[in-house]
C-alpha positions in Angstrom: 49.6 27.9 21.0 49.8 27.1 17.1 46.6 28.0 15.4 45.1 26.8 12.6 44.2 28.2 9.4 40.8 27.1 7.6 40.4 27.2 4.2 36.5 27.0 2.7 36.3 26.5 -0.8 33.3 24.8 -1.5 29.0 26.0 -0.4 28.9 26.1 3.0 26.9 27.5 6.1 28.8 29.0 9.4 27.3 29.6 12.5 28.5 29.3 16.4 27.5 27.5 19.2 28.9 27.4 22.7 32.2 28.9 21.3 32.2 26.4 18.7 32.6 27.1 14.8 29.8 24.6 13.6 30.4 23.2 9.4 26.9 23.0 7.7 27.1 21.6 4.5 23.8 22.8 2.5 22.9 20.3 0.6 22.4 18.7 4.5 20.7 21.2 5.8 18.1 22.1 3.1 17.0 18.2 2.3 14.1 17.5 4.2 13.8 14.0 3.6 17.0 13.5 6.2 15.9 13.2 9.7 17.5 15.4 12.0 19.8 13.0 14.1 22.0 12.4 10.6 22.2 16.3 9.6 23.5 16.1 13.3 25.9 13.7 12.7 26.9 15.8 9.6 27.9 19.1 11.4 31.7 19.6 12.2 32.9 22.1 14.8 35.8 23.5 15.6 36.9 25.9 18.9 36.9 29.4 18.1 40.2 29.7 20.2 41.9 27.4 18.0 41.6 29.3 14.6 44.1 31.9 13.3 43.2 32.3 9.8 40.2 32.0 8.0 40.0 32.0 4.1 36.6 32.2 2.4 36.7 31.1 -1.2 33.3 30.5 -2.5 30.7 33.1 -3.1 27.8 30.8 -1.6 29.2 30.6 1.7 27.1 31.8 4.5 28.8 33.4 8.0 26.9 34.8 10.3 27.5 38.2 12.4 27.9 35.8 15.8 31.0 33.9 13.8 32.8 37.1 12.4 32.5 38.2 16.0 34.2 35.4 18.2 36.2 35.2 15.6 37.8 39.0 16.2 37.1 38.6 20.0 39.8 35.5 19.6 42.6 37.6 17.0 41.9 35.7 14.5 42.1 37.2 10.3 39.4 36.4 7.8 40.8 36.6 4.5 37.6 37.0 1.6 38.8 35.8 -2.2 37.7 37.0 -5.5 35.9 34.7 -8.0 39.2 33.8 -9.3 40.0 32.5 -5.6 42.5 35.2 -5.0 42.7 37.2 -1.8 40.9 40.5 -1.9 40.5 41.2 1.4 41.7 41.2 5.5 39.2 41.5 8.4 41.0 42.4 11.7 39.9 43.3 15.2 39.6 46.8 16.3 41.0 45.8 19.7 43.6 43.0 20.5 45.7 44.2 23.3 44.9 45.3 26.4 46.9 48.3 26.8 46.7 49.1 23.1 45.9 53.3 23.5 49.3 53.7 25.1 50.7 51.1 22.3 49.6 53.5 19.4 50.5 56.5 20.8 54.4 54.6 21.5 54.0 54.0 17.9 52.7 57.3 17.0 55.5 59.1 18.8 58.3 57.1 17.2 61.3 59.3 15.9 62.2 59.4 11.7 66.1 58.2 12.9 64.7 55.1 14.7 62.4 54.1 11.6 64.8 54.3 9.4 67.1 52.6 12.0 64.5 49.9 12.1 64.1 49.7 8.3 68.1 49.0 7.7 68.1 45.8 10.2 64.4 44.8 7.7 66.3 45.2 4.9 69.4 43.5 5.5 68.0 40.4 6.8 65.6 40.4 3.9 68.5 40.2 1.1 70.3 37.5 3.9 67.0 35.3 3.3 66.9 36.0 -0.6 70.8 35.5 -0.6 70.3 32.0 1.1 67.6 30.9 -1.2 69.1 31.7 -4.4 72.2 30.3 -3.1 70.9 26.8 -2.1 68.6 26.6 -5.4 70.0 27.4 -8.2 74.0 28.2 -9.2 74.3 31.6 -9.4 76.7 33.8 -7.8 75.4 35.0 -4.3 78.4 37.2 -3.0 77.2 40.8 -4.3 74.0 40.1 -2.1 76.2 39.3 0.6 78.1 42.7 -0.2 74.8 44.8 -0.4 73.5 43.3 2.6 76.2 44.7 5.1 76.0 47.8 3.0 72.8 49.0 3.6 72.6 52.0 5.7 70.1 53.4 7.8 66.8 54.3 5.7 68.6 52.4 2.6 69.3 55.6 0.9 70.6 53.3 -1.8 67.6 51.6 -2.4 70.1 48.4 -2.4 66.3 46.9 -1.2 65.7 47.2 -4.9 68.8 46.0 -6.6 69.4 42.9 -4.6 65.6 42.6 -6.0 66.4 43.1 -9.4 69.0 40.4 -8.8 67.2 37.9 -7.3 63.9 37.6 -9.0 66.2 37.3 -12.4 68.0 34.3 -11.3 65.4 32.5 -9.0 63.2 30.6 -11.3 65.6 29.0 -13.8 62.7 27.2 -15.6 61.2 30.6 -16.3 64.1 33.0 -18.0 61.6 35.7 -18.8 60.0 35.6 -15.2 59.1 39.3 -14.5 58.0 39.7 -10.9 54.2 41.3 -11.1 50.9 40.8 -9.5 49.3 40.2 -13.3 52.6 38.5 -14.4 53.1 35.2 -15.6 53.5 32.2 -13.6 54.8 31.8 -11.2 53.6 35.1 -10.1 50.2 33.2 -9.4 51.8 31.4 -6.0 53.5 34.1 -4.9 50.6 36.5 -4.7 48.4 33.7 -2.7 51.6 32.8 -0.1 52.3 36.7 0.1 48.3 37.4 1.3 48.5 34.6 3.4 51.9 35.6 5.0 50.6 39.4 5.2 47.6 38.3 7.4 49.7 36.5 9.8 51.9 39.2 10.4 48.9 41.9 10.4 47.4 39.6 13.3 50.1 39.6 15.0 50.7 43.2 14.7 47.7 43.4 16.2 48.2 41.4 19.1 50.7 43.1 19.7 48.6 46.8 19.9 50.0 48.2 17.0 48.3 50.1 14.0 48.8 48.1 11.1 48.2 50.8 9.1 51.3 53.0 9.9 54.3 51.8 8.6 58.3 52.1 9.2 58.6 52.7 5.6 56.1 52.0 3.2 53.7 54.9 3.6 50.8 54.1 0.2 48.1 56.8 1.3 45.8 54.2 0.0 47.4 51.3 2.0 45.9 50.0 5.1 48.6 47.4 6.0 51.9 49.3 5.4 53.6 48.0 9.1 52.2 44.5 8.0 54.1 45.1 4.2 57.0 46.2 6.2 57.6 43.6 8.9 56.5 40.9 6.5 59.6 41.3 4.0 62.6 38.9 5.9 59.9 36.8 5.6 59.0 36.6 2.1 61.9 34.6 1.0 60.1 31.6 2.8 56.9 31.9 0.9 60.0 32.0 -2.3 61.5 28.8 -1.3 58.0 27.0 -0.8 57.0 27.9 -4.5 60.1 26.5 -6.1 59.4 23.0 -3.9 56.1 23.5 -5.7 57.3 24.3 -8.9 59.4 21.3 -8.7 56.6 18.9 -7.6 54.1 19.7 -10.2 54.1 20.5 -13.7 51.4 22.8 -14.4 51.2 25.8 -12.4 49.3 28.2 -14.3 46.6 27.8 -12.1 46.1 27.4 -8.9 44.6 24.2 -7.7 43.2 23.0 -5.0 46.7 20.8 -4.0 48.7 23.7 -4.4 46.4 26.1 -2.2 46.3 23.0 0.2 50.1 23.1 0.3 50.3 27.4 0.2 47.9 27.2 3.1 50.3 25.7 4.9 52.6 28.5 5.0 52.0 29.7 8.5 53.1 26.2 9.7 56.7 26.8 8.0 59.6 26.1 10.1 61.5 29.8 11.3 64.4 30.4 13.0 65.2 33.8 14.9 68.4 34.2 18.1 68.9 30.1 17.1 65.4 29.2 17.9 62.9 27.1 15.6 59.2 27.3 16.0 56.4 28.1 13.2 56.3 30.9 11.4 52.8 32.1 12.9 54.8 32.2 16.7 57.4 33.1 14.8 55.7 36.4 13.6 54.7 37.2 17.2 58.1 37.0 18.6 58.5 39.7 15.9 56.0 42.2 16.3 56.9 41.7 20.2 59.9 43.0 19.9 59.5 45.7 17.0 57.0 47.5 20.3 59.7 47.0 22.4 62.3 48.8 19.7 59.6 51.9 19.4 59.3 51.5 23.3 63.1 52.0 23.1 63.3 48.7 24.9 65.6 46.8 22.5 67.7 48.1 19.6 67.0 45.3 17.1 63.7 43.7 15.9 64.1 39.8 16.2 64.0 38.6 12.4 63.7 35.3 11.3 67.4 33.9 9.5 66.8 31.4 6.9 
């Protein structure tokens, strides 16, 4: 089942009833002059079991505990902004698989030659997306990324991750030469931070439905990360989130900041057609089919993690 994902940018109350999300607006609820059949009429709800993400950007919005809590019951990510409506934060549930003691301790038990195994088929299909995007938007020369691709070996002891990087991010956006890719960078650095939190919560959800530890990754291993698996499984994907910001940066002029039509547009990003063994569905199934099989590869199920091919 697709899920949506729920954006809240402007004051707004929160609550639950009869496994309903129900939309107050406040200036509704707290005028007293309004009788109580039209502040009916004003309320919106949506079923819990429809939601996948949830993005709160506006410090006056009100949740309450009973939301937050049907909300993790139903593996669903709640995503909290800063007051520059930027992504600060990722609520997850403790629990979202029903045999998820003997899933961590698969996970925990997983060799050093199958991570690194599993991080060589992450990074070659990663440079196969960014080599298919750069190819199909701008002229450049895509061969050496097809080169680097097949020559990445297990762990990537080459760090060819990196130089197909280097590569890539200096010939993406022709209508920014000096493009630098950073968090506190120029534009369009902006986008790409917003479509990469959004991305990272779907696959951390997922991750978690699929009863692993988000927290312990194949490679990146940041003491002070909590989502390494997410920041690993989520790189073939990235170069979707890419290819959606140049459609951007072609539709609108200024992108210096990020409005509420872009957000509209970057919120759609778990809706994004993917393809993985020939099949198209949206990236949000997409991402489970992935996490699916990466437990069966530390199960020692399968060999190879099913990646999505641009």
């Amino acid at each position: 089942m697709i899920k949506k994902t729920l954006c809240f940018s402007n004051p707004i109350y929160l609550s639950l009833r009869n496994a309903q999300l129900v939309l107050h607006l406040p200036e509704v609820e707290s005028n007293d002059t309004l009788p109580e059949t039209m502040k009916k009429e004003a309320e919106r709800t949506i079923p819990i079991e429809d939601i996948g993400v949830v993005i709160l950007d506006h410090r006056r919005i009100t949740i309450t505990s009973g939301v937050l809590e049907a909300l993790l019951e139903n593996n669903c990510a709640v995503i909290t902004c800063d007051q520059k409506s930027m992504p600060v934060g990722l609520l997850l549930p403790l629990c979202g698989n029903t045999t998820q003691n003997e899933r961590f301790r698969t996970q925990l038990d997983v060799s050093l030659p199958l991570r690194k195994q599993l991080w060589q088929q992450t990074v070659k299909q990663k440079i196969l997306n960014q080599e298919y995007v750069l190819r199909t938007n701008t002229d450049k020369e895509t061969n050496c990324m097809r080169v680097w691709a097949n020559d990445v070996r297990s762990g990537d002891p080459d760090n060819l991750e990196a130089r197909a990087a280097a590569y890539y991010w200096k010939n993406l956006f022709k209508d920014y030469p000096d493009f630098v890719r950073d968090r506190g960078g120029t534009p369009p650095n902006k986008l790409l931070n917003y479509g990469y939190a959004i991305l990272r919560a779907v696959i951390a959800r997922s991750l978690v439905g699929s009863g692993l530890l988000p927290t312990l990754g194949i490679h990146h291993h940041n003491r002070y990360n909590a989502y390494c698996l997410a920041d690993d499984i989520m790189e073939p994907y990235r170069p979707y989130v890419d290819e959606l910001v140049l459609d951007l940066i072609r539709q609108n002029e200024d992108i210096s900041e990020i409005n509420k039509r872009l957000k509209m547009q970057l919120l759609g990003i778990p809706m994004l057609d993917v393809v993985i063994n020939g099949k198209r569905s949206p990236l949000m199934i997409a991402a489970q089919q992935t996490t699916a099989s990466l437990y069966k590869c530390f199960a020692g199920e399968m060999r190879h993690v099913n990646f999505p091919e641009i």
